[in-house]
Backbone as ProteinMPNN parsed JSONL, in Angstrom:
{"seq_chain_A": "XXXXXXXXXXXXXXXXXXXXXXXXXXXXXXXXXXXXXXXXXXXXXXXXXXXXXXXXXXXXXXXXXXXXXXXXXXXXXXXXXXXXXXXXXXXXXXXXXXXXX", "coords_chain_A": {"N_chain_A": [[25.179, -17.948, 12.844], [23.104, -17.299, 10.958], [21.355, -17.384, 12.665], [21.309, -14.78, 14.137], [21.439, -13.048, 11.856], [18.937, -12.818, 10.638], [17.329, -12.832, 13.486], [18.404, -12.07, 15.933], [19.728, -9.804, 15.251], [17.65, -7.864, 14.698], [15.964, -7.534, 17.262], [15.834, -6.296, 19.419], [14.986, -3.717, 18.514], [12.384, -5.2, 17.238], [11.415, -5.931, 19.565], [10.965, -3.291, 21.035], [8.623, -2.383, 18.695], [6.785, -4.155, 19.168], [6.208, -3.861, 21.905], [4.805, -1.466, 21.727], [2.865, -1.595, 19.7], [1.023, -3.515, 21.568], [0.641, -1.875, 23.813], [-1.113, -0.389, 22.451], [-2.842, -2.107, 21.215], [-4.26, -4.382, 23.077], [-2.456, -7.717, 23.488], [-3.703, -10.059, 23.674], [-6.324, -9.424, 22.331], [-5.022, -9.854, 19.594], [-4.036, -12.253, 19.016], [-6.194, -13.41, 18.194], [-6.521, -13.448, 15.11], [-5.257, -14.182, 12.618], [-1.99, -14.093, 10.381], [-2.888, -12.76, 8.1], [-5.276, -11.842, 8.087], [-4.948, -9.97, 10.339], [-3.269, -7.87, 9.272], [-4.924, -7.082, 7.082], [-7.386, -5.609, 8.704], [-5.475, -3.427, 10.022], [-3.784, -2.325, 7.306], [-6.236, -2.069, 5.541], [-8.334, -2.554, 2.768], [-6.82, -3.013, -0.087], [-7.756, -1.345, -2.425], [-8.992, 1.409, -5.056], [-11.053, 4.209, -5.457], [-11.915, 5.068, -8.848], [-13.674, 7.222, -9.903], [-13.613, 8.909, -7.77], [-11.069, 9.503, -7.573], [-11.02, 10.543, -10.333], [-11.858, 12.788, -9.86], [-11.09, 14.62, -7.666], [-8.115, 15.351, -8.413], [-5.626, 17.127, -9.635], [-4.897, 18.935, -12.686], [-2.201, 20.706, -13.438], [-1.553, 22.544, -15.414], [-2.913, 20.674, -17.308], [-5.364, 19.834, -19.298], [-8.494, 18.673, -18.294], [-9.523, 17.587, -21.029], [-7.166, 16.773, -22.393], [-5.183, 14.8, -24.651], [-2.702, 13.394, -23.186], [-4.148, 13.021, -20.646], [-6.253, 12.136, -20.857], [-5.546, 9.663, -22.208], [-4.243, 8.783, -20.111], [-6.578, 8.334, -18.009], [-7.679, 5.871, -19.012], [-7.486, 3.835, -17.462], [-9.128, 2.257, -16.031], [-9.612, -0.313, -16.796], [-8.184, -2.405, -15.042], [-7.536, -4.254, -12.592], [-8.75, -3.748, -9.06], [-6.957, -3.978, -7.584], [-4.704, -2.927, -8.334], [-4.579, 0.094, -8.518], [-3.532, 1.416, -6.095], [-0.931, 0.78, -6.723], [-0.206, 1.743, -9.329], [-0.431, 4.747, -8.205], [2.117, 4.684, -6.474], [3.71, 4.69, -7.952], [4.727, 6.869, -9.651], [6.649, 7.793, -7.744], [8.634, 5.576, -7.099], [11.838, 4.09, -7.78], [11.217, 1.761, -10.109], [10.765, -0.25, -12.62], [8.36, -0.586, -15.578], [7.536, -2.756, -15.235], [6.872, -3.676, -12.765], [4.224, -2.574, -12.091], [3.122, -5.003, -12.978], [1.986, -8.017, -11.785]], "CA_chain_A": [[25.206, -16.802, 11.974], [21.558, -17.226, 10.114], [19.479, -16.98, 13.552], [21.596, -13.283, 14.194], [21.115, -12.086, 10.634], [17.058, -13.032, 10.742], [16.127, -12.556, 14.536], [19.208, -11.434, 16.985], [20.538, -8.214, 15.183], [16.799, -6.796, 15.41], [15.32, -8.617, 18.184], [15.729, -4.922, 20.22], [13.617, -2.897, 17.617], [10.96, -5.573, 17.018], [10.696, -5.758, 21.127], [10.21, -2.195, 21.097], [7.293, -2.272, 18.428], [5.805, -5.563, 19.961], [5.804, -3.189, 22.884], [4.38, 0.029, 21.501], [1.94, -2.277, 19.248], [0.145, -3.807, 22.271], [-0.414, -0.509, 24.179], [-2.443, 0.418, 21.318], [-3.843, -3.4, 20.686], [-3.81, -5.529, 23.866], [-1.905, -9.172, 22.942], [-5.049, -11.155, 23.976], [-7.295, -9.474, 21.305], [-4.632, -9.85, 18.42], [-4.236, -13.409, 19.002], [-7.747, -14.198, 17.447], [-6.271, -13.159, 13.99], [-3.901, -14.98, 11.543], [-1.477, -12.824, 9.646], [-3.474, -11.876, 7.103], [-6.251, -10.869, 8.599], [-4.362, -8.665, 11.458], [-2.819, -7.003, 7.892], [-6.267, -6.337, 6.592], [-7.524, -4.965, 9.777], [-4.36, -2.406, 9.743], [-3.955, -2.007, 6.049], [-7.127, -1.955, 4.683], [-8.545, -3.19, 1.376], [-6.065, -1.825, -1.527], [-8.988, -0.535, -3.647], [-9.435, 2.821, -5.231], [-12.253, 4.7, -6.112], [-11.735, 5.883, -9.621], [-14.29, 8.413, -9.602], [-13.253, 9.936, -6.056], [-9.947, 10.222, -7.679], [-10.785, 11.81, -11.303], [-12.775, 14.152, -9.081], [-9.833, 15.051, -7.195], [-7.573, 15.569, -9.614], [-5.364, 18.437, -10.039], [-3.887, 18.868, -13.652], [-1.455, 21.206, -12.997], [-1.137, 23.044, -16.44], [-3.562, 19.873, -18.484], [-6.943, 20.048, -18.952], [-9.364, 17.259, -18.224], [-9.254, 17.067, -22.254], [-5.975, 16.515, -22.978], [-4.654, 12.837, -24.969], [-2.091, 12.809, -22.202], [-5.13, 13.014, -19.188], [-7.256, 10.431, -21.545], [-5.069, 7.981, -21.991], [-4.102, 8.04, -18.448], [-7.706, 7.43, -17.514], [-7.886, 4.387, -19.55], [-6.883, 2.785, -16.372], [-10.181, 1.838, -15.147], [-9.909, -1.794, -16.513], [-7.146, -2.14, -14.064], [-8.112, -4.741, -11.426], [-8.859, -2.551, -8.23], [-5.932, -4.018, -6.074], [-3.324, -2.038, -9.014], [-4.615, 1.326, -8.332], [-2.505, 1.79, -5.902], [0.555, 0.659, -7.57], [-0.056, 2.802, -9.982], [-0.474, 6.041, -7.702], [3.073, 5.093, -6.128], [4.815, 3.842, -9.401], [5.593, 7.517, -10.123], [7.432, 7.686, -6.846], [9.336, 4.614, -6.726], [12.445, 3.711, -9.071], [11.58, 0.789, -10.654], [10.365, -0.107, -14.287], [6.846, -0.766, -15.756], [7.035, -4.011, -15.271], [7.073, -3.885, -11.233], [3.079, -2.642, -12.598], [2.335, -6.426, -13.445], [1.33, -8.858, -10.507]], "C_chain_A": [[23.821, -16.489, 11.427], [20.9, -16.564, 11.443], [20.459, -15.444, 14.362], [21.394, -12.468, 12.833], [19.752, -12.304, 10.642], [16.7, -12.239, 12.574], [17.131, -11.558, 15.375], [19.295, -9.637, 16.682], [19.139, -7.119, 15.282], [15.744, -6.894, 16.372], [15.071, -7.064, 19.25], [14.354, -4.073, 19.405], [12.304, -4.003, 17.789], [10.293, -5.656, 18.289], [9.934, -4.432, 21.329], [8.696, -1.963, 20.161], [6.582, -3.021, 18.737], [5.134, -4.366, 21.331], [5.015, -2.223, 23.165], [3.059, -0.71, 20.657], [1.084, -2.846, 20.352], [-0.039, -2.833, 23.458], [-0.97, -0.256, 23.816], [-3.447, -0.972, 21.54], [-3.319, -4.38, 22.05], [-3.329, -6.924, 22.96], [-2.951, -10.179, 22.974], [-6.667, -10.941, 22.827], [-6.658, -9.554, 19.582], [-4.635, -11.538, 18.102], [-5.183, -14.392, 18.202], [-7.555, -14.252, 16.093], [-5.08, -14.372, 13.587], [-3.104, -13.627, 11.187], [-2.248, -12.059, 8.622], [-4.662, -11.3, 7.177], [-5.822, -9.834, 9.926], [-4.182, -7.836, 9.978], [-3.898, -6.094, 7.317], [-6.899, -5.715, 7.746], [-6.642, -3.602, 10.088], [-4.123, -1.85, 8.43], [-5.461, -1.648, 5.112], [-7.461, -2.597, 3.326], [-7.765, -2.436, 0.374], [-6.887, -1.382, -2.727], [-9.381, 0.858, -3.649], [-10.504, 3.441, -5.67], [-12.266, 5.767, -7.495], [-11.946, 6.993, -9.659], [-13.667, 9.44, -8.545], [-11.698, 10.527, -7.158], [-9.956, 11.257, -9.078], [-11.213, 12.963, -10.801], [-11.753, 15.207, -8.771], [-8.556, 15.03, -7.639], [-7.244, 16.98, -9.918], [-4.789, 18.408, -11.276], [-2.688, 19.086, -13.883], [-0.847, 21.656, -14.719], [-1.976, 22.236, -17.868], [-4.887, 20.677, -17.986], [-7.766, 18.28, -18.989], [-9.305, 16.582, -20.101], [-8.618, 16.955, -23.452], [-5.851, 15.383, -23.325], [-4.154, 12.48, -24.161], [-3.399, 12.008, -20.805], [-5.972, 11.715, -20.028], [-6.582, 9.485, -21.78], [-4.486, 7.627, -20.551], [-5.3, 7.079, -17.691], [-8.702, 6.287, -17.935], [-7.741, 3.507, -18.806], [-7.883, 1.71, -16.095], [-10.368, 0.097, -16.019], [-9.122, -2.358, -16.199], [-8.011, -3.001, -13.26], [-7.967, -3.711, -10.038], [-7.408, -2.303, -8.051], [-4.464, -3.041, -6.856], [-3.605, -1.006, -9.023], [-3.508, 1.729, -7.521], [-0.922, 1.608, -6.244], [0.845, 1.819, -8.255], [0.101, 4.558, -9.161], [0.999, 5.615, -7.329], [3.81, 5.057, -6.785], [6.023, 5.127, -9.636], [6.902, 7.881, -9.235], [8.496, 7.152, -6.194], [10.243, 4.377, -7.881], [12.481, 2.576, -9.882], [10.486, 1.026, -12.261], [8.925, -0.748, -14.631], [6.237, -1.824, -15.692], [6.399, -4.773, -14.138], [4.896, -3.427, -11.299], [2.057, -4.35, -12.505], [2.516, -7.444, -12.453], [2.347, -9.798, -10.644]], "O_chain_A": [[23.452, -15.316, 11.489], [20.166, -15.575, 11.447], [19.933, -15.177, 15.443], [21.197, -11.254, 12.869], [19.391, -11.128, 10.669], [15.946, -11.282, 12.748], [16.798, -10.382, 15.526], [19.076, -8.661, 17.401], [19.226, -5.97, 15.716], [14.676, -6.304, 16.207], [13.966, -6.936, 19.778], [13.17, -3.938, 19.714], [11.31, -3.654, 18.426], [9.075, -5.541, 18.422], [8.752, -4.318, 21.656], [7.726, -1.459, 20.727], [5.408, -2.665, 18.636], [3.952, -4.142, 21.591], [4.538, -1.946, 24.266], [2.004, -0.258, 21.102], [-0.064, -2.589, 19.987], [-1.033, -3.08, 24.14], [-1.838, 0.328, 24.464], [-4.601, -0.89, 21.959], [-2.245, -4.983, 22.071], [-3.819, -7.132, 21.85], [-2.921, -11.127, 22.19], [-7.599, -11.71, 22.588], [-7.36, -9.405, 18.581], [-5.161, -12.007, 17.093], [-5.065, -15.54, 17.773], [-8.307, -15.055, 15.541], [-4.348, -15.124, 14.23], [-3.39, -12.48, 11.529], [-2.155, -10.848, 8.424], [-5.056, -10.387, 6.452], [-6.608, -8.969, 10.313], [-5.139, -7.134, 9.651], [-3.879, -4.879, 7.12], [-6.797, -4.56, 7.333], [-7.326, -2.641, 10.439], [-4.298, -0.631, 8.433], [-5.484, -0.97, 4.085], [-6.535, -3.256, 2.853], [-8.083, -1.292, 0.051], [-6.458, -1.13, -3.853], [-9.913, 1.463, -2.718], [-10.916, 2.838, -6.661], [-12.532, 6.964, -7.387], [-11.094, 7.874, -9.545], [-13.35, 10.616, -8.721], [-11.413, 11.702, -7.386], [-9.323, 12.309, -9.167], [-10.943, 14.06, -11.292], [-11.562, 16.283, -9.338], [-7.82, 14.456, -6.835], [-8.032, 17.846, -10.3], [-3.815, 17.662, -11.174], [-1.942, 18.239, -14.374], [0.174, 21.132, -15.166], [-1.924, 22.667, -19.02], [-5.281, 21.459, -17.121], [-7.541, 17.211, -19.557], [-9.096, 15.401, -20.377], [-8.906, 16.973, -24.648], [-6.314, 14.566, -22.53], [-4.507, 11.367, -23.771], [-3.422, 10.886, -20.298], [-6.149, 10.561, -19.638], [-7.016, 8.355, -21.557], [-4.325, 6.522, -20.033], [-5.282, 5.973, -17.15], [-9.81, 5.908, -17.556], [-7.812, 2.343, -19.202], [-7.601, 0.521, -15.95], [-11.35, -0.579, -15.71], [-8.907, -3.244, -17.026], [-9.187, -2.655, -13.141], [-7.034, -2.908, -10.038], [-6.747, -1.273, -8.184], [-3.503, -2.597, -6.229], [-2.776, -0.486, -9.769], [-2.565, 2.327, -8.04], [0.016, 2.351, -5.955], [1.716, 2.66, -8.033], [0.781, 5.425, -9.71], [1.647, 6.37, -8.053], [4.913, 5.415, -6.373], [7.245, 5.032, -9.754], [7.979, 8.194, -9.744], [9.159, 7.614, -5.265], [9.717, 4.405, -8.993], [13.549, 2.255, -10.403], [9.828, 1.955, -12.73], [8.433, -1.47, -13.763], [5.053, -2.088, -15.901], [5.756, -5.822, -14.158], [4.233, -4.063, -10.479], [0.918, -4.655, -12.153], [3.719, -7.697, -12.406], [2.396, -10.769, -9.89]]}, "name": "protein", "num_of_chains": 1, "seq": "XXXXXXXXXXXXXXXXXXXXXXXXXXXXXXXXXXXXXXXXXXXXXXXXXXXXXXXXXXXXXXXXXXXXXXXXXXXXXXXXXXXXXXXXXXXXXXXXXXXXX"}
């Protein structure tokens, strides 16, 4: 029962992206990696560029010097890697706590 709920029931799908993953990335140059460096190689570093983003920055009815817009951008002593948390937080249903590492 365990090794069909873990591997059997999607053993079809993960063949197919194993399959569609090394057309793109031959199997002989992924090999050289661990997991967590294939991850970072595909994912990227989770760090934001404050700046880039107050730049880009639409208000959408605030103004840059609104209390709401300033205490948002109190963020910046935020370790990088929670920027993005924060950009999907508003998107996702969970509670402020899912924020804290």
């Amino acid at each position: 029962m365990t090794d069909w709920r873990i591997q059997k029931r999607i053993e079809e799908q993960f063949n197919n992206f194993a399959q569609g993953f090394n057309e793109l990335i031959p199997q002989d140059l992924i090999n050289v990696f661990d997991e967590r460096e294939l991850e970072l190689l595909i994912g990227g570093i989770a760090e934001m560029d404050v700046d880039d983003w107050k730049k880009h920055t639409d208000y959408r009815g605030y103004t840059e010097s609104d209390d709401v817009v300033q205490w948002f951008w109190k963020v910046d002593p935020l370790p990088p890697s929670h920027f993005c948390k924060l950009i999907l937080y508003p998107a996702q249903p969970r509670s402020p706590r899912s924020l804290v590492p």
